[in-house]
C-alpha positions in Angstrom: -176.3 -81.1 125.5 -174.8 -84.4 126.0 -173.1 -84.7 122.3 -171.3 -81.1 123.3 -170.1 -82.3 126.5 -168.4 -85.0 125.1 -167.0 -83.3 122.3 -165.6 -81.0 125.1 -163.9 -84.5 126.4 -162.1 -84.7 123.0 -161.6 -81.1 121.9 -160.4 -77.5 123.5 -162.8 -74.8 123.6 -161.6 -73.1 120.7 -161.8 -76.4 118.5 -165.6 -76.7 119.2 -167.9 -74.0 117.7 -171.6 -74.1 118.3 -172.9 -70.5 117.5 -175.5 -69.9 115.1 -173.4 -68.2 112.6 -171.0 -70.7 112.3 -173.4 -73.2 111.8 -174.6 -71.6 109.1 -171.4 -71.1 107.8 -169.4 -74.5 108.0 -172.9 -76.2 107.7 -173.0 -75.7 103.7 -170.9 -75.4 100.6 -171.5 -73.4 97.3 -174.7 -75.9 96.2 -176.9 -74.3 99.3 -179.3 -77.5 98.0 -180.6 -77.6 101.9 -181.0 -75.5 104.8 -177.6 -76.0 107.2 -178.6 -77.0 110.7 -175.8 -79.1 112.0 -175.5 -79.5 115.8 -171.5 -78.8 116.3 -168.9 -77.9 114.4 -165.0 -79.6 115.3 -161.9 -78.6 114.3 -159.1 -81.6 114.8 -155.4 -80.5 114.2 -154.5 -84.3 113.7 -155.5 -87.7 112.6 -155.9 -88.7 116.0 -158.1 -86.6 116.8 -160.1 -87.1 114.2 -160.0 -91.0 114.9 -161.3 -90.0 118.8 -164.3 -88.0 116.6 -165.0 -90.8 114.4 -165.0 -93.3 117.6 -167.2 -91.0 119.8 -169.7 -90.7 116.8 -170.2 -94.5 116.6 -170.7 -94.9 120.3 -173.4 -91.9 120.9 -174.3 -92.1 118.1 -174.7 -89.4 115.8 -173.4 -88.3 112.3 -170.5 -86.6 110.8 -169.9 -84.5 107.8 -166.6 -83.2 106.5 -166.1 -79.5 105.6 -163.2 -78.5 103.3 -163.1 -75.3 101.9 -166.9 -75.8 100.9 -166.8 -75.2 97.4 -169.1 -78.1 96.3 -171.6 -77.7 93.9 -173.2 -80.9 94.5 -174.3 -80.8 98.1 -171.6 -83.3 99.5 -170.6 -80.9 102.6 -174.5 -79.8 103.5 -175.1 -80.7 107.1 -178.9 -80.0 107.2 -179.8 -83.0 109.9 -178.3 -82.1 113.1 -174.6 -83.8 112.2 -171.6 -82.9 113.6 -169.5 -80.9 110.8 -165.8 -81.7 111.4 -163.7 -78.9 109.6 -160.2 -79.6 108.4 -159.2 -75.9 108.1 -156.6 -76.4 111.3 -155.3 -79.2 109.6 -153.2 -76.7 106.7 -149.7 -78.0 106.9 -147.2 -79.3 104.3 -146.0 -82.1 106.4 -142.4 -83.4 104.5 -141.2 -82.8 100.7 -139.3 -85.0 99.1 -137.3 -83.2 96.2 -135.9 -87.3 94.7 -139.6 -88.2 95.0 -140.7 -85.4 93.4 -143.3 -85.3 96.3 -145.6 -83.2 99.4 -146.9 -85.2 102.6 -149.5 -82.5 103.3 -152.5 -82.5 105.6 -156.2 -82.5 103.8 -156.7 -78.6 104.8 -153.9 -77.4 102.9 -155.9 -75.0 100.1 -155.1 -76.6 96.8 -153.3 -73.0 95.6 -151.1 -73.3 98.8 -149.8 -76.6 97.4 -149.1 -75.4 93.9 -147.5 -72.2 95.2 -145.0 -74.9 97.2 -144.6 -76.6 94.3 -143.8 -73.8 92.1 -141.1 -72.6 94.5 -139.5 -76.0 94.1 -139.5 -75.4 90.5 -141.8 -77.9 90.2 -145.5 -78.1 89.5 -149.0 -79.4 91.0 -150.6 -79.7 87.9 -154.7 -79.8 89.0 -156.2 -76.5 88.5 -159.7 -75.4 88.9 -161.8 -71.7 89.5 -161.5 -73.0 93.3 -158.3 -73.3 93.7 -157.8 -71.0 96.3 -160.5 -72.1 98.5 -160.7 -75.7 98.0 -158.9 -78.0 99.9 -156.5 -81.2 99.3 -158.7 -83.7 101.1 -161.9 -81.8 99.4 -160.4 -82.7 95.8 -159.4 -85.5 96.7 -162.9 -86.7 98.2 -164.6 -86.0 94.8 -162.0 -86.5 92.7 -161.5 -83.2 91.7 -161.0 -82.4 87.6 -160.4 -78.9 86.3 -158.7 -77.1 83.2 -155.9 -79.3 83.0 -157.4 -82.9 82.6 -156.4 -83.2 78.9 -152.7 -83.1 79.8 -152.4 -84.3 83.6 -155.5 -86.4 84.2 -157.8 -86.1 87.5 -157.0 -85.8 91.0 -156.9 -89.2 91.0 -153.7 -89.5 88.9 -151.6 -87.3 91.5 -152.2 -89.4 94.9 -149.7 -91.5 95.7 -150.6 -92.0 99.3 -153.1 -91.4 102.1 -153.8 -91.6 105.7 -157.3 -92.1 106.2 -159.7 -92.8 109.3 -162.7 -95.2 108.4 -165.7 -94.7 109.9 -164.8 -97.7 112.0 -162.7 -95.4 113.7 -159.7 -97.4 111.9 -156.5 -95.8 110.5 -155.2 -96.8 107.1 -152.1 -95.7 106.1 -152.3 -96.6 102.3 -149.6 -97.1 99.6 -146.9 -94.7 101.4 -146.0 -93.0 98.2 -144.5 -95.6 96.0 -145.1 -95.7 92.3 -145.3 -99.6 92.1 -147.1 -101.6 94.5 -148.5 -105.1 93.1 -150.3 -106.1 96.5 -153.8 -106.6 96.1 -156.5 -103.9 96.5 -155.1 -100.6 96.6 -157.7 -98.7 98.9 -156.0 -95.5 98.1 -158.8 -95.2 95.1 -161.4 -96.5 97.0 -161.2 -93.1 99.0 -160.6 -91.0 96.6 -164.0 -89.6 94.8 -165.9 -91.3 98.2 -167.2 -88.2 99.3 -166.2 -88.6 102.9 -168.6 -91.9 103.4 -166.2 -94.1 103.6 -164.1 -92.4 105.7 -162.3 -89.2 106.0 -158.9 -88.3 104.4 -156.2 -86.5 107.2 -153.0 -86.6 105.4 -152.2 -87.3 101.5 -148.7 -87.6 99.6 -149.0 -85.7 96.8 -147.1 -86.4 93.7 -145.8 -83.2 92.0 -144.5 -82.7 88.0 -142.0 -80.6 86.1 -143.0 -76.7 85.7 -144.6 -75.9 82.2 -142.4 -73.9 80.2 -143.2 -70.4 78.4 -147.3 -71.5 78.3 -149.1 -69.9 75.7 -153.0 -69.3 75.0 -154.4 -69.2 71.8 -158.4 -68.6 71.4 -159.9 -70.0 68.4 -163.4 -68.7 66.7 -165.4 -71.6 65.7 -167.8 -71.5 62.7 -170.3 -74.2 63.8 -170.5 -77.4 65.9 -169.1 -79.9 63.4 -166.0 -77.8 63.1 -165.1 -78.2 66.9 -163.9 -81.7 66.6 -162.3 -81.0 63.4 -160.7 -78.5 65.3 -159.8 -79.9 68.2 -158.3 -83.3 66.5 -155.7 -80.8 64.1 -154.5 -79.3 67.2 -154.3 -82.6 69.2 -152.8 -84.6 66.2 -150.0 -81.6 66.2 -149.0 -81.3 70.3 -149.8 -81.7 73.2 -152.1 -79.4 74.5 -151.7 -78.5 78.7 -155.8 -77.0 78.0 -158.7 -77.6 75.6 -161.5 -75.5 77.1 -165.1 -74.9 74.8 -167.1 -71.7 75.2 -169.9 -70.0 73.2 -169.8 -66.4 72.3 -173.0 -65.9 74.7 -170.7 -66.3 77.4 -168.1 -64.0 76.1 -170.7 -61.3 75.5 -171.4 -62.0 79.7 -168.0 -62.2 80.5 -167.5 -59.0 78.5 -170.5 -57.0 79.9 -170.1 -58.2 83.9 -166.3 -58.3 83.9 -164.6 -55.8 81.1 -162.8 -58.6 79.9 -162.0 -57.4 76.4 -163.4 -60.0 73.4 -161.0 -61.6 71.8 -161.3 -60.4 68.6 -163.8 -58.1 66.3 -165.1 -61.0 64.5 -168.2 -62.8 66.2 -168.0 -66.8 66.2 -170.7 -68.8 67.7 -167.6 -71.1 70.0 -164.7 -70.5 70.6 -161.9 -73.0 71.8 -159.2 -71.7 73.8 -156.0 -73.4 73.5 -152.5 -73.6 76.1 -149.8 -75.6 75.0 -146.0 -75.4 76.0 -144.3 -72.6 73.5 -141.0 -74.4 74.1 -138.8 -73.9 70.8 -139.6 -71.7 67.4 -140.8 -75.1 65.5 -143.6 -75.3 68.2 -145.1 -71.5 67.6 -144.7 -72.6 63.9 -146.6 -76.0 64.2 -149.3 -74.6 66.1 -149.7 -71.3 63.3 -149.6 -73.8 61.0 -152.1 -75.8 61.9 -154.4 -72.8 62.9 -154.0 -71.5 58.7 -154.8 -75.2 58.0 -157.9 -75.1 60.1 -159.1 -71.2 58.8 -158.4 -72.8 55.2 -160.7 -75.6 55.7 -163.5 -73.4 56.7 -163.6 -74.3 60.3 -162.1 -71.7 62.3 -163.4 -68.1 62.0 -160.5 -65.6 63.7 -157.8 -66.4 66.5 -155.1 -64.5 68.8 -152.3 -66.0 70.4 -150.8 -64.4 73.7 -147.7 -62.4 73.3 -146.9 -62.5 77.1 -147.7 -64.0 80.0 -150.3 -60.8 80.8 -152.2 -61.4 77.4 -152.5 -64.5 78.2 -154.0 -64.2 81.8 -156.4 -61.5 80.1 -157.6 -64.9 77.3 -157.6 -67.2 79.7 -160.8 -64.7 82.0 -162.9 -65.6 79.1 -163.4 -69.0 80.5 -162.2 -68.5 84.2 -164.3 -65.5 84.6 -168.0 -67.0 83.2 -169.2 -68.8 86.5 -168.9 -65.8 88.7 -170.4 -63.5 85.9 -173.2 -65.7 85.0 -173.9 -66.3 88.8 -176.3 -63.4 88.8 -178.7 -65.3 86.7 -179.3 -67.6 89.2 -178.0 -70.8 87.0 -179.4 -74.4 86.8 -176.2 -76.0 86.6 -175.4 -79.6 84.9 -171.5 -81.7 84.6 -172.1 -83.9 82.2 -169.4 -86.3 80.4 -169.3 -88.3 77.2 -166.3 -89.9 75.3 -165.0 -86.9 73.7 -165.5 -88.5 70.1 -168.9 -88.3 71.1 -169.2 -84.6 71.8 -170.8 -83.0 68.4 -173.8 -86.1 68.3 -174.6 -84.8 72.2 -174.1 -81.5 71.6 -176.7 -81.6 68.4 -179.1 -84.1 70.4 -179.4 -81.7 73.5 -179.3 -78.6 71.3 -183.0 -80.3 70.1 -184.3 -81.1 73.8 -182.9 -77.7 74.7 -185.3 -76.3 72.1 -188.1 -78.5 72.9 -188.4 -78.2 76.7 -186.4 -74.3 77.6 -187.5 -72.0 74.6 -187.9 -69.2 76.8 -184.9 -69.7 78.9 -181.4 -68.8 77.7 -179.0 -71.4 77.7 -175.3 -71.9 77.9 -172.4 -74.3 77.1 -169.0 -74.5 78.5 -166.8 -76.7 79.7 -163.8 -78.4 79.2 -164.1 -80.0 75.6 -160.4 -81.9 75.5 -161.7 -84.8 78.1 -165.8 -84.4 76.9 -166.6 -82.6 79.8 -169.8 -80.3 79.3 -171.5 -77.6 81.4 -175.0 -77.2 81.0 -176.0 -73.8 82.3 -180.0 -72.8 82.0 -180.3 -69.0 83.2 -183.6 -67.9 85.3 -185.6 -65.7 84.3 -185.6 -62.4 85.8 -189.5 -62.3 86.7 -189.6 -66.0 87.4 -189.2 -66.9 91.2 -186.2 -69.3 92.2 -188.1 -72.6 93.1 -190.7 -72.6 90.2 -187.2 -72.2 87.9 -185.5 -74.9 89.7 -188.6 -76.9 89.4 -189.0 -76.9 85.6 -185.2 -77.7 85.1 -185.2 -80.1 87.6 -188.4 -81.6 85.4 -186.3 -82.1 82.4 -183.3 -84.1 84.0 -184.3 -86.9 83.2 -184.4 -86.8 79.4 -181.2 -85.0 79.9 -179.6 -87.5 81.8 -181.1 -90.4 79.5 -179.2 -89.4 76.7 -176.0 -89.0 79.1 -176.8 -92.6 79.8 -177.3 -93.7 75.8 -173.7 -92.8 75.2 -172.9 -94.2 78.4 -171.7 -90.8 79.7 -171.4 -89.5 83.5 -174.0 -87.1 85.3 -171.3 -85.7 86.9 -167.8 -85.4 85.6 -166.3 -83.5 88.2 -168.7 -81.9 91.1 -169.7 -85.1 92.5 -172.8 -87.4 93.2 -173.9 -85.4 96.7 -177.4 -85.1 97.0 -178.5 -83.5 94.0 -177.4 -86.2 91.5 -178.3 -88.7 94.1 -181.4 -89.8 93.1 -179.6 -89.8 89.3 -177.3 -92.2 90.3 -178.6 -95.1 88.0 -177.9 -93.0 84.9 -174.4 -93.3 85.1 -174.0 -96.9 87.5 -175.9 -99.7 87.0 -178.0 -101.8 89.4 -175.0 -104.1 90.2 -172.2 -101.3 90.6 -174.1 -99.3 93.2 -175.0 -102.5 94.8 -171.4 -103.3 95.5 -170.8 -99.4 96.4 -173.3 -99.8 99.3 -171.8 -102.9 100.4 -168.5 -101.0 100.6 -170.1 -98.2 102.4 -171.4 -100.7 104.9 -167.7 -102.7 105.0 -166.2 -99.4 105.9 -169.0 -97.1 107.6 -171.2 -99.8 109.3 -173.3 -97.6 111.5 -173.7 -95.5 108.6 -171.9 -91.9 110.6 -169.9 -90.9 107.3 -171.1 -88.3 105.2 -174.9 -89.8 106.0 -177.6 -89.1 102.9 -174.6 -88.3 100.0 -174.2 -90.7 97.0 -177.2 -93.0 98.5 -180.0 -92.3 100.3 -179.2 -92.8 104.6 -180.4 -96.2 105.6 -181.5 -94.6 108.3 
């Protein structure tokens, strides 16, 4: 195989995998949209070596794909067409920490729990938490953007890079904004990269800015009476403090939750959602706020029942009723959607796609989560047990579109967090107009102009 042999010219033995179980392995992520058949798979230990990669790919040519800890649900690390699968797992160090900074030069295979248990040792925090967190990798998160439980308070990946060292698919290396807080110099790359998806280029190194630790965080769940009483909710609470989590679950999923997991219900009485609530329990006039306000809410007729954590155990044990329902509800074989709208317009999109739920899935069971304090919705349809996985996928697949159009009527997002991939490819003009994407595939072609990077995720492959 000539592509092998000259990987062999770049790589040691033991950095260049070609057996058939490893391809299957490092040739997919957690979507497993397509079959993985990817020709090689490459582990670089440093940029330059990932620049020699990049360089050998445009001369041969053939395509790359990155691999980070493969926990996509969109298809964005699927190497079905013979690409070369270049895995950043040997790439796991904490480079430099700056304690004035308050930040971690770290390489992009550091797992994203690695880099909050460094933080935490500093006394400090990385604030971006997700059910992945101890698979998924920096350079992953920061190749989609990555959101999570903790968006209402600290914002996206996005908000937490304050450098990178990238390698176009020209081969080039950019070295991009070098940590500093203010930098007034014309177009700042850095965000360019970041929620690319690795077509651009691919992300080696990142500075990483970190925040103060949380102090004495406490969970409250919340039983909701109906859907117009989750705003109301949600606004008392967020009119009050400043919530570090705002997450939205129905009781459906705590009866799953429950039955796969033993996680004990919150409370005897049954509400049809339930909010659960973290905020920092800092001083005695906090507690007394947040009480407060939940009497306020109970008296108005909104909120059902509630328990507030006593310790940090309890409140590990509340916070399972949301962690916990993607690995229980696995079993059913979901159809999964991420779909965003301005919070404020949560209860007219819940109530619209309660109706198209109705009209187009009455037989199939249907559930809600997600993480209601930045509009961010899950949409999960559960296959039937006697139904066979493709004619399931095929219905719910069927139905996107009038899905996605009301997304698009509120001028939402068709995928808040998991990326465009290749399963909201084809969606793309839901959420970006003509113009935007446009301009996106003239940056793709600026940057990648042989078209190597990530080939057939976000946009079709020219090729």
């Amino acid at each position: 195989m000539e592509i092998i042999n000259k990987l062999s010219e770049v790589f040691d033995k033991n950095q260049v995998l070609t057996d058939p179980n490893s391809l299957v392995q490092y040739g997919k992520d957690w979507s497993n949209v397509d079959k993985p058949n990817p020709l090689a798979i490459v582990f670089p230990e440093s940029t330059e070596q990932v620049q020699s990669v990049v360089k050998l790919a445009n001369q041969a040519p053939f395509s790359l794909v990155p691999s980070g800890g493969r926990t996509g649900l969109s298809g964005g690390a699927m190497a079905s067409n013979q690409e070369v699968v270049v895995s950043f797992e040997k790439m796991n160090k904490i480079l430099d920490f700056n304690p004035i900074d308050r930040n971690v030069l770290c390489q992009a295979g550091v797992i994203t729990k690695q880099l909050q248990q460094f933080a935490e040792d500093k006394q400090l925090c990385y604030p971006v938490d997700f059910a992945s967190s101890g698979s998924s990798h920096i350079g992953g998160n920061i190749a989609t953007n990555a959101g999570g439980i903790k968006v209402v308070r600290y914002g996206l990946t996005r908000s937490w890079v304050a450098g990178l060292k990238v390698v176009t698919g020209s081969g080039d290396i950019l070295d991009l904004n070098h940590g500093l807080v203010k930098n007034a110099t014309g177009y700042d790359f850095r965000h360019v990269f970041i929620g690319s998806e690795g077509t651009l280029g691919f992300v080696t190194e990142a500075t990483m800015q970190l925040a103060r630790l949380p102090t004495n965080l406490t969970v409250m769940v919340i039983g909701i009476r109906d859907i117009e009483s989750i705003m109301k909710t949600f606004q008392a609470f967020r009119d009050k403090i400043d919530p570090t989590a705002l997450e939205l679950f129905s009781n459906d999923t705590v009866k799953i939750v429950h039955e796969h997991k033993g996680v004990a219900k919150p409370f005897e009485t049954e509400a049809p959602y339930y909010l659960l609530l973290e905020f920092e329990n800092d001083t005695d006039a906090t507690e007394s706020l947040v009480l407060d306000t939940f009497e306020a809410c109970v008296n108005e007729g909104w909120v059902v029942d509630g328990v507030m954590s006593q310790s940090e155990q309890q409140a590990r044990n509340l916070w399972r009723l949301r962690e916990d329902i993607s690995e229980s509800i696995s079993q059913f074989t979901p159809y999964k959607n991420d779909l965003a709208v301005k919070v404020s317009n949560i209860p007219a999109f819940l109530g619209a796609l309660d109706a198209l739920i109705e009209e187009h899935y009455p037989n199939f069971k249907v559930l809600w989560y997600g993480h209601i304090g930045d509009g961010n919705l899950h949409l999960n349809i559960l296959k039937p047990a006697n139904m066979e996985p493709d004619a399931f996928f095929d219905i719910c697949s069927q139905v996107n579109p009038h899905v996605f159009q009301l997304v698009k009527d509120l001028n939402g997002s068709i995928s808040a967090e998991h990326g465009v991939g290749t399963l909201k490819r084809d969606y793309l003009p839901y959420s970006r107009s003509a113009p935007e994407i446009a301009y996106m595939q003239a940056l793709k072609a600026m940057f990648d102009p042989n078209g190597i990077m990530n080939p057939g995720k976000i946009f079709k492959s020219s090729g």
